[in-house]
TIVEX-252577 format. One line per 10 residues: their letters; for each residue x, y, z of N, C-alpha, C, O, CB. Coordinates in steps of 0.1 Angstrom, whole numbers, plus 5000, padded with zeros to 4 digits. Last residue first. Glycine has a CB too. Layout:
<pts>
a) X Y Z X Y Z X Y Z X Y Z X Y Z | ...
</pts>
This chain:
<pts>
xxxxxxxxxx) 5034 8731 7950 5041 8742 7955 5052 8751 7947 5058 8760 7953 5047 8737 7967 | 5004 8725 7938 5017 8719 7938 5020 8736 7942 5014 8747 7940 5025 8709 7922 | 4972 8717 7938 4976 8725 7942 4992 8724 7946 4994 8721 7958 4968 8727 7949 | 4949 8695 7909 4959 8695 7927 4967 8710 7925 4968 8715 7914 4976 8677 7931 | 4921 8681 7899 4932 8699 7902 4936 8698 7915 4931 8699 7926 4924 8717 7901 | 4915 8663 7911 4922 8662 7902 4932 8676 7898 4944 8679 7896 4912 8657 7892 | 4887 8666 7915 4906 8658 7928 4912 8661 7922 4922 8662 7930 4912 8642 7934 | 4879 8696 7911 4880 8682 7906 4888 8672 7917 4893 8676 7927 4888 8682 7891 | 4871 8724 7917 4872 8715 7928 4873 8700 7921 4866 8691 7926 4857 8717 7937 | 4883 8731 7889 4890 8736 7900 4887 8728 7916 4896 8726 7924 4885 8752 7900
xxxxxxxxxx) 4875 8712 7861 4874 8723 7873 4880 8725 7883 4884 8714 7887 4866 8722 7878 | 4906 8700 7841 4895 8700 7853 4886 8713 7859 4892 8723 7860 4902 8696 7866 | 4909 8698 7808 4914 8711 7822 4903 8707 7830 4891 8710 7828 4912 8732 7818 | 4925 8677 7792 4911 8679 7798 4917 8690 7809 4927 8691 7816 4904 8662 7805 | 4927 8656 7763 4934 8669 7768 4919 8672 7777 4907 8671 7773 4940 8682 7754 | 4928 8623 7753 4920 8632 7760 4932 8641 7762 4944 8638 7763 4911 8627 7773 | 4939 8604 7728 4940 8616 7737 4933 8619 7744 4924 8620 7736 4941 8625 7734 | 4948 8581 7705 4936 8585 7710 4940 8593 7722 4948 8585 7728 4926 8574 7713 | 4976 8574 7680 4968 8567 7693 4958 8582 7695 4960 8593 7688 4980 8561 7710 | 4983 8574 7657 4971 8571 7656 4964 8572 7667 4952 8571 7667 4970 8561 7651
xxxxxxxxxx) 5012 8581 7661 5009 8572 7654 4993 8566 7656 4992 8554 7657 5020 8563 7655 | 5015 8613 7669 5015 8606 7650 5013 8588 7651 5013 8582 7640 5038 8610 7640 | 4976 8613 7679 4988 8616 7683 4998 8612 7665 4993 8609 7655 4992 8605 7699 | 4946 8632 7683 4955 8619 7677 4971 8624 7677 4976 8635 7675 4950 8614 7660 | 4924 8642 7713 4933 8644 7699 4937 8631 7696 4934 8621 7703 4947 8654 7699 | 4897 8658 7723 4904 8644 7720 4912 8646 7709 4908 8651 7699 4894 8632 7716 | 4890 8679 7748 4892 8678 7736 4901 8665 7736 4909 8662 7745 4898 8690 7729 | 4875 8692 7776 4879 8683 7775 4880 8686 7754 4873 8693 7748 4868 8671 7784 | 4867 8712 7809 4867 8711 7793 4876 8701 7788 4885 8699 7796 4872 8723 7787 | 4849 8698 7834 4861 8707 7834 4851 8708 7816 4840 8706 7812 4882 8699 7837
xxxxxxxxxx) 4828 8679 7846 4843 8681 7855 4851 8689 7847 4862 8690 7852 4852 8668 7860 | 4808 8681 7828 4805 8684 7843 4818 8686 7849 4819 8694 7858 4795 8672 7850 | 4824 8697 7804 4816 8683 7807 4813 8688 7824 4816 8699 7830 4827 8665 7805 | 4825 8716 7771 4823 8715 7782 4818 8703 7788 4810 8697 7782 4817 8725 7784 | 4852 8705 7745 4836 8708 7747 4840 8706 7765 4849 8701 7771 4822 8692 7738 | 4869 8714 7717 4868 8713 7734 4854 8714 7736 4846 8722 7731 4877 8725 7743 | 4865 8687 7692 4867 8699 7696 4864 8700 7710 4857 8691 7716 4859 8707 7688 | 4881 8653 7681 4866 8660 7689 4875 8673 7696 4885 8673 7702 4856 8647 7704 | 4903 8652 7672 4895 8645 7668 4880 8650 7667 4872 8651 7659 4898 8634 7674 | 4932 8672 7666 4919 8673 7673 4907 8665 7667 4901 8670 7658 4916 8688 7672
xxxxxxxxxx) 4961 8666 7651 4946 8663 7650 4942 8665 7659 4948 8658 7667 4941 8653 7648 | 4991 8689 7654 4985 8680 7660 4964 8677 7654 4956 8687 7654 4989 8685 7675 | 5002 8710 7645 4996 8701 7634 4990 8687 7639 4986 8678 7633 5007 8698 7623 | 5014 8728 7661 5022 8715 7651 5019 8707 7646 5026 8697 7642 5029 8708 7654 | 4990 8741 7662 5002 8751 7652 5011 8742 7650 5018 8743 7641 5010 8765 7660 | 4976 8727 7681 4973 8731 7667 4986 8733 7657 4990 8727 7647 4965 8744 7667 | 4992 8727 7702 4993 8719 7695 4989 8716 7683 4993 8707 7675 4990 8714 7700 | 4991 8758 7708 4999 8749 7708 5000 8741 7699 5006 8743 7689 4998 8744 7716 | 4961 8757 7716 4961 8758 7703 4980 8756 7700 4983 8753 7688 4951 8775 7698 | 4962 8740 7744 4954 8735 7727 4960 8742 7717 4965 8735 7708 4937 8740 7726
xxxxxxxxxx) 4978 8757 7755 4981 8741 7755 4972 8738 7743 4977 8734 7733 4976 8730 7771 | 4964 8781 7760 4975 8780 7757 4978 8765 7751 4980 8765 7739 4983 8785 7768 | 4937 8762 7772 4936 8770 7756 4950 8772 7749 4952 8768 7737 4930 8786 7757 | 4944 8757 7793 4942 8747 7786 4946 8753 7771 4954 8750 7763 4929 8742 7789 | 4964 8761 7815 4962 8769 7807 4957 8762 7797 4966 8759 7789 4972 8776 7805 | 4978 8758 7842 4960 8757 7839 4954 8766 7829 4945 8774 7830 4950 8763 7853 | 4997 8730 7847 4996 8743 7836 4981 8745 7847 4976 8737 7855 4994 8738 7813 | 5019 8707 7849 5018 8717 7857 5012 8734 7853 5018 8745 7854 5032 8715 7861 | 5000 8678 7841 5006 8687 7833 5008 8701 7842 4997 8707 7843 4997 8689 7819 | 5002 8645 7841 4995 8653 7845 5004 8667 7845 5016 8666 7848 4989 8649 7858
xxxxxxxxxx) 4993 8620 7812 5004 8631 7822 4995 8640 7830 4983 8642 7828 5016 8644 7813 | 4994 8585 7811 4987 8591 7814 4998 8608 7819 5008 8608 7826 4978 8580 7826 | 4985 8552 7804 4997 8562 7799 4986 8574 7803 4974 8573 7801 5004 8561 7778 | 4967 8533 7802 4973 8532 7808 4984 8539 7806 4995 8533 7805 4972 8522 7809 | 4930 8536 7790 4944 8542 7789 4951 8537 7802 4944 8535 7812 4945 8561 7787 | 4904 8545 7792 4909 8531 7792 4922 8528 7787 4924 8519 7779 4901 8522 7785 | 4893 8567 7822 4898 8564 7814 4903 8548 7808 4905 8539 7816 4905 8571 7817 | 4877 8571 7844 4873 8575 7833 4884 8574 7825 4883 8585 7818 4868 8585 7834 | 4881 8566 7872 4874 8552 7861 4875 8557 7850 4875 8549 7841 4857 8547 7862 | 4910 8585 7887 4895 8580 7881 4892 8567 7871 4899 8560 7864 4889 8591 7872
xxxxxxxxxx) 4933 8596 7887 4926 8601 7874 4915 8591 7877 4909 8589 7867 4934 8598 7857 | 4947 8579 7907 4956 8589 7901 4941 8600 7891 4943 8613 7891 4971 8578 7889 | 4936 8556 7918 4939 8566 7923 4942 8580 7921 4941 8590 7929 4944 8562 7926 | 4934 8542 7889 4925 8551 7895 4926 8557 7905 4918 8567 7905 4916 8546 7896 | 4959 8529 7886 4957 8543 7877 4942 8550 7886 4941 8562 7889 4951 8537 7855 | 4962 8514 7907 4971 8526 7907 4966 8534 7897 4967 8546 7899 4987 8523 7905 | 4944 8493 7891 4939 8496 7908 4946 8512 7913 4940 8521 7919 4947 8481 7922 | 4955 8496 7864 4940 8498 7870 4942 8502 7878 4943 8514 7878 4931 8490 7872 | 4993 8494 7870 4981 8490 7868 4970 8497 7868 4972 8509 7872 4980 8483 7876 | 5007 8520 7847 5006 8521 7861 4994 8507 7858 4987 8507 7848 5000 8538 7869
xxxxxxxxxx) 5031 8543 7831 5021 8533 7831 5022 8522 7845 5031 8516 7850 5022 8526 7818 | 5036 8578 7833 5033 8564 7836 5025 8555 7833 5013 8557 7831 5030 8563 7845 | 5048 8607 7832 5040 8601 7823 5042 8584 7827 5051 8579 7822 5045 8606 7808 | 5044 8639 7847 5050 8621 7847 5035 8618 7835 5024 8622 7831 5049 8609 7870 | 5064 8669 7841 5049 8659 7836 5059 8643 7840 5070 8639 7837 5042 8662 7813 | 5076 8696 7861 5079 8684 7849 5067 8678 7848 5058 8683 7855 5090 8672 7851 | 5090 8728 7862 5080 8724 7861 5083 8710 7852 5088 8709 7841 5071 8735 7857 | 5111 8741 7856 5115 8732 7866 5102 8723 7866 5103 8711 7870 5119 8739 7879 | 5104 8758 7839 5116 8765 7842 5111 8750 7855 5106 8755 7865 5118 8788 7845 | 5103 8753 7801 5099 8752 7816 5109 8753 7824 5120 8750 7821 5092 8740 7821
xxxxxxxxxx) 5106 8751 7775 5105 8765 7780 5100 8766 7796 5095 8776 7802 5096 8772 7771 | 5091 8718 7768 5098 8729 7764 5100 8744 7768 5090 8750 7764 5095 8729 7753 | 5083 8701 7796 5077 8708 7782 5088 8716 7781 5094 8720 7791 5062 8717 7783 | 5100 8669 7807 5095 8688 7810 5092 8690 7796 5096 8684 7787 5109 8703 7816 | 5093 8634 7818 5098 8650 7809 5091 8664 7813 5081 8667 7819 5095 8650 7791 | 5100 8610 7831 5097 8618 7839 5099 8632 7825 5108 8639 7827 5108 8616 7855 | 5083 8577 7835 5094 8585 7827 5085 8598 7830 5073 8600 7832 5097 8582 7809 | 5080 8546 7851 5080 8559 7853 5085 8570 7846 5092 8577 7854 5085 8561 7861 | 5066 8517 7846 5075 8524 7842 5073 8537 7847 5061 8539 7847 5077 8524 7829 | 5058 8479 7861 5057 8494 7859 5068 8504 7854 5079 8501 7858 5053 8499 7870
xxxxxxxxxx) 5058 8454 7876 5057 8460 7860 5049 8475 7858 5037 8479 7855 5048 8448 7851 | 5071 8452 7892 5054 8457 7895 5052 8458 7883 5042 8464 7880 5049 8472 7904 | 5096 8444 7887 5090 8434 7897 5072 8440 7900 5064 8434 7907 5101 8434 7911 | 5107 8462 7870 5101 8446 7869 5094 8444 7880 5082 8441 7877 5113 8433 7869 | 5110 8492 7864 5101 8481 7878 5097 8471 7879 5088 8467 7886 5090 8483 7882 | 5127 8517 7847 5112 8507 7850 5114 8497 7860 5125 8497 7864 5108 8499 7835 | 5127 8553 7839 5126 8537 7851 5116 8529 7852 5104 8531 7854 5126 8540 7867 | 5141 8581 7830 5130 8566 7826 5136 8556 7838 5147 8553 7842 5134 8556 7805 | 5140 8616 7832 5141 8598 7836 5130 8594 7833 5118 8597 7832 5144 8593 7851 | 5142 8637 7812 5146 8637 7825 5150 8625 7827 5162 8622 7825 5138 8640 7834
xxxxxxxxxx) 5132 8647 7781 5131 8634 7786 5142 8635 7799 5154 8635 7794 5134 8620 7773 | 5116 8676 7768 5129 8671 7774 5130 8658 7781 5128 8661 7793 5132 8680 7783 | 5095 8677 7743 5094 8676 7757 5111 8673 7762 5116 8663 7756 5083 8663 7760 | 5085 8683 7713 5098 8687 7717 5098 8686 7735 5102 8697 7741 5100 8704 7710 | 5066 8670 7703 5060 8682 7711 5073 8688 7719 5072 8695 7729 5047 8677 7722 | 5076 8654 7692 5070 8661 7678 5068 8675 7689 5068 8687 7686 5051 8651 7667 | 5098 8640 7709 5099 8644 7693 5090 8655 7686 5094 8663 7677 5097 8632 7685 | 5084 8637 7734 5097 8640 7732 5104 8646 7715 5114 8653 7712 5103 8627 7738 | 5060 8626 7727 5055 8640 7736 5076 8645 7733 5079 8657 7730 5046 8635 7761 | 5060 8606 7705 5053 8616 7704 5055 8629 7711 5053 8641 7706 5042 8612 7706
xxxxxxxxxx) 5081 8590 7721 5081 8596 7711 5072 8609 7707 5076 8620 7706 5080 8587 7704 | 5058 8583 7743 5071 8587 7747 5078 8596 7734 5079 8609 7735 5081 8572 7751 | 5040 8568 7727 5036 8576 7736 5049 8591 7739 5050 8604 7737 5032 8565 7751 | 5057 8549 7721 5050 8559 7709 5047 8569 7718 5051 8580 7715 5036 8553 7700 | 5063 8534 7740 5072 8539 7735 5072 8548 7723 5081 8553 7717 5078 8531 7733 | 5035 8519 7747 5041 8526 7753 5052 8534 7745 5047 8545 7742 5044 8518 7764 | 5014 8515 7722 5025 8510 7724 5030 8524 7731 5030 8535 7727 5031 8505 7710 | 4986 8522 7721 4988 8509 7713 5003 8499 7717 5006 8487 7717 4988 8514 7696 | 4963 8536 7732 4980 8536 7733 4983 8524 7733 4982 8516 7742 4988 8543 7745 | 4934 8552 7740 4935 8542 7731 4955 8542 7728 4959 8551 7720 4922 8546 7715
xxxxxxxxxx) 4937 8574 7759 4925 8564 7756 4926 8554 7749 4919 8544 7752 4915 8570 7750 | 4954 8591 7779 4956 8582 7771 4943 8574 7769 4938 8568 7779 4967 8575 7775 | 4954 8625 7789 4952 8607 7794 4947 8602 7784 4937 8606 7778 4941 8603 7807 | 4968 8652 7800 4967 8643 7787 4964 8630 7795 4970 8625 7805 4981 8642 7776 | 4957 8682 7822 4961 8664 7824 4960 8659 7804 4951 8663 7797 4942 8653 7839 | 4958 8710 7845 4955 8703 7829 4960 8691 7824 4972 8693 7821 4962 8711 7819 | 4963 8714 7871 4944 8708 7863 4943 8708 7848 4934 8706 7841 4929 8722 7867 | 4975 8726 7890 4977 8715 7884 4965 8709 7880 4960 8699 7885 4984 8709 7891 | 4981 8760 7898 4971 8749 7900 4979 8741 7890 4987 8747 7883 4953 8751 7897 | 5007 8770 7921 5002 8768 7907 4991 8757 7907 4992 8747 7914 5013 8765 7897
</pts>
């Protein structure tokens, strides 16, 4: 399955909104949470609704670890990467629970991209990579 549809956080005011949002309004199953004093870091692990094993991490990670992961291009530290390559399925989705779309999907040199709002205000990217991105990884 390709792995090239990603939510990355632009503006997340409060880790535990983040968490709410994808477990309450987008009905996600919450697996595990772990956190990491000593790197200050958290790991929480959920599945989308109707997945048959497929999960999304959702982390917050320093800079130096977030860019490994996604690049400069974000100023988010909450970030999923989503076992889909179904962007459109995944957009209009979120339509139908009334999710905001700030900015409509527009084409960019690395994929399609739309900005949403979450319920408590925070800022989104939804982005389907291109296919040679790093970013579309290839999971077994």
């Amino acid at each position: 399955m390709l792995q090239s549809v990603v939510h990355i956080a632009l503006v997340v005011k409060d880790y535990d909104e983040a968490i709410d949002f994808y477990t309450k309004k987008l009905n996600f199953t919450l697996i595990e949470d772990t956190y990491q004093p000593e790197q200050n870091k958290r790991w929480v692990v959920v599945s989308p609704p109707g997945s048959s094993g497929t999960t999304i991490l959702l982390a917050r990670a320093s800079k130096p670890e977030q860019i490994s992961f996604i690049g400069n291009q974000t100023g988010g530290r909450v970030f999923l990467f989503l076992g889909t390559d179904d962007f459109w399925r995944d957009y209009n989705e979120m339509i139908e629970k009334g999710i905001e779309f700030v900015r409509p999907p527009k084409e960019q040199s690395y994929g399609t991209v739309a900005v949403f709002k979450d319920l408590y205000g925070n800022l989104w990217d939804l982005v389907h990579f291109n296919e040679n991105h790093p970013s579309a990884q290839r999971v077994k």
